[in-house]
C-alpha positions as a LaTeX table, in Angstrom:
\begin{tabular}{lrrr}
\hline
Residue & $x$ (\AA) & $y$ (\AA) & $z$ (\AA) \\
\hline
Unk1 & 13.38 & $-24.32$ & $-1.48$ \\
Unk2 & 14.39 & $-20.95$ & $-0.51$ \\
Unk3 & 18.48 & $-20.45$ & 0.85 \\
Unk4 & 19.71 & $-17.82$ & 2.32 \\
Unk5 & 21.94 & $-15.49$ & 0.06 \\
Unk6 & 25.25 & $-16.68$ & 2.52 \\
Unk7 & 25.05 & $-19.88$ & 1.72 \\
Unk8 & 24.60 & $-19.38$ & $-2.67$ \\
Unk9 & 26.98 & $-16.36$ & $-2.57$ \\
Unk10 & 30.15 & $-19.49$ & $-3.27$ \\
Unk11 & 28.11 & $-21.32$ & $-5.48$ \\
Unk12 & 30.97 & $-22.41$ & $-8.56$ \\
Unk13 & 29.93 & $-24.02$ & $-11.95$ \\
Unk14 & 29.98 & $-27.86$ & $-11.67$ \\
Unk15 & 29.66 & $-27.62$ & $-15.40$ \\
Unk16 & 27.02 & $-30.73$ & $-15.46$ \\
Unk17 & 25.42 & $-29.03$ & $-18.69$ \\
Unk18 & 22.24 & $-29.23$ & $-16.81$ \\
Unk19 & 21.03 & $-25.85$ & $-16.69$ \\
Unk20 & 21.34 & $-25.33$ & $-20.46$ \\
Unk21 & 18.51 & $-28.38$ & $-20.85$ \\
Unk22 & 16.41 & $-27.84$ & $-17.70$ \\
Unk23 & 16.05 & $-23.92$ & $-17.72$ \\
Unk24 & 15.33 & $-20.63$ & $-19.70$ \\
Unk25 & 17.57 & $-17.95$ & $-18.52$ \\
Unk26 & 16.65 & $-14.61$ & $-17.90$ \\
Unk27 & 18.29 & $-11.74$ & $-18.99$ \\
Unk28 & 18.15 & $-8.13$ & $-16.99$ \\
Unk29 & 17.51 & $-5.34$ & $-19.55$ \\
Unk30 & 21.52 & $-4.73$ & $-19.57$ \\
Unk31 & 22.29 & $-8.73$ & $-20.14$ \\
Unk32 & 19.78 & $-8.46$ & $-22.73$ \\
Unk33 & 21.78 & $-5.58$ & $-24.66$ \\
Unk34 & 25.26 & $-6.98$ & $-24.31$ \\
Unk35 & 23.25 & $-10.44$ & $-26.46$ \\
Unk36 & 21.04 & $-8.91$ & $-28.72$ \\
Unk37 & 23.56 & $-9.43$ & $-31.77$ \\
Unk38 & 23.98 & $-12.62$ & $-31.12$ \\
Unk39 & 19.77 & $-13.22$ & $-32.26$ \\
Unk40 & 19.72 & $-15.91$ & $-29.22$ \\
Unk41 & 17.61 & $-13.42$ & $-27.33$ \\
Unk42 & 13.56 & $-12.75$ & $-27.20$ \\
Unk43 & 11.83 & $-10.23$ & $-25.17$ \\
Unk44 & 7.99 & $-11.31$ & $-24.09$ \\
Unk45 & 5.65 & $-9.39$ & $-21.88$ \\
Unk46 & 8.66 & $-7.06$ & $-20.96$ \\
Unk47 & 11.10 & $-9.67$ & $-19.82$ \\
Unk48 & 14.01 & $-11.33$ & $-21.74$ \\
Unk49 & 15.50 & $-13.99$ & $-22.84$ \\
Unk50 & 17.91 & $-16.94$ & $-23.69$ \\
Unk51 & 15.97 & $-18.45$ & $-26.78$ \\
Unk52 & 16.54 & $-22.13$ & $-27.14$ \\
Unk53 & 17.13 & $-24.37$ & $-29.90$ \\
Unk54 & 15.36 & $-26.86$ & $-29.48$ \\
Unk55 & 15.43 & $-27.67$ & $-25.75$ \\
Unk56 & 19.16 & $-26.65$ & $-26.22$ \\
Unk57 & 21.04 & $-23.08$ & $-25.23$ \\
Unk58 & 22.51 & $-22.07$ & $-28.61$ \\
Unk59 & 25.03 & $-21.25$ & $-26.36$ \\
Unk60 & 26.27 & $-24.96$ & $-24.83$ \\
Unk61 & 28.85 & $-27.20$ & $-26.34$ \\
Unk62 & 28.59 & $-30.25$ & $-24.94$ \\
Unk63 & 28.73 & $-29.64$ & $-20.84$ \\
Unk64 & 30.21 & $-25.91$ & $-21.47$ \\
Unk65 & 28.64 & $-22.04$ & $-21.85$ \\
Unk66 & 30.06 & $-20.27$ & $-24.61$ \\
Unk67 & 29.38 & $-17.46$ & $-22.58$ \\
Unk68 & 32.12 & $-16.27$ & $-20.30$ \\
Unk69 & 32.88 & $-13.61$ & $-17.16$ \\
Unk70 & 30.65 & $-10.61$ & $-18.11$ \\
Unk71 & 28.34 & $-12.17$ & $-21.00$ \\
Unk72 & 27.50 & $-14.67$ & $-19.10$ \\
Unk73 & 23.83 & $-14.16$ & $-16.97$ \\
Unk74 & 23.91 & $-13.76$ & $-13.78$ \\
Unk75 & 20.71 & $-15.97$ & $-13.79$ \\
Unk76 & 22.99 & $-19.25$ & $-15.29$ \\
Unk77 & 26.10 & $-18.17$ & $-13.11$ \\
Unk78 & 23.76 & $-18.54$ & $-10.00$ \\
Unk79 & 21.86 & $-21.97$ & $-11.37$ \\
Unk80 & 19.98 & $-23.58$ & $-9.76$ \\
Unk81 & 19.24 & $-20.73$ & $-8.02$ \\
Unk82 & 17.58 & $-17.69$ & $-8.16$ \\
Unk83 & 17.02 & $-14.60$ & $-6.95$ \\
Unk84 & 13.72 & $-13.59$ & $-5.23$ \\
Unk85 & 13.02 & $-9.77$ & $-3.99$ \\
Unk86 & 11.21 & $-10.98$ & $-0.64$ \\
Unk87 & 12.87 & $-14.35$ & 1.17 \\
\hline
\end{tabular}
């Protein structure tokens, strides 16, 4: 289901721990840089990343992202949405 950016734009964490089981982040090339050290990130056909562990973000502890304000993806901060050029 498509929504209108308006209505995700005050989307807040619930912190369910849901979209570290049910989903495989993608990073933007600059997201990608910032995690690179970290060796939680893969690059296929020209995209990037999160790599799971299993069907587990290396990054969860139990309901909670490691990952805080600016290493955090824009793609998890927006979950379960995402962005689409064309509406």
């Amino acid at each position: 289901m498509l929504v209108p950016w308006r209505r995700a734009a005050s989307w807040h964490c619930e912190a369910c721990g849901r979209c570290c089981l049910e989903y495989t982040p993608k990073l933007t090339f600059y997201e990608f840089l910032k995690l690179k050290d970290t060796g939680f990130v893969v690059e296929k056909s020209g995209r990037y990343y999160i790599r799971k562990i299993g069907r587990r973000c290396p990054f969860q502890i139990g309901r909670f992202c490691r990952l805080q304000n600016d290493l955090k993806p824009l793609s998890c901060r927006l979950f379960p949405f995402s962005i689409h050029k064309r509406g």
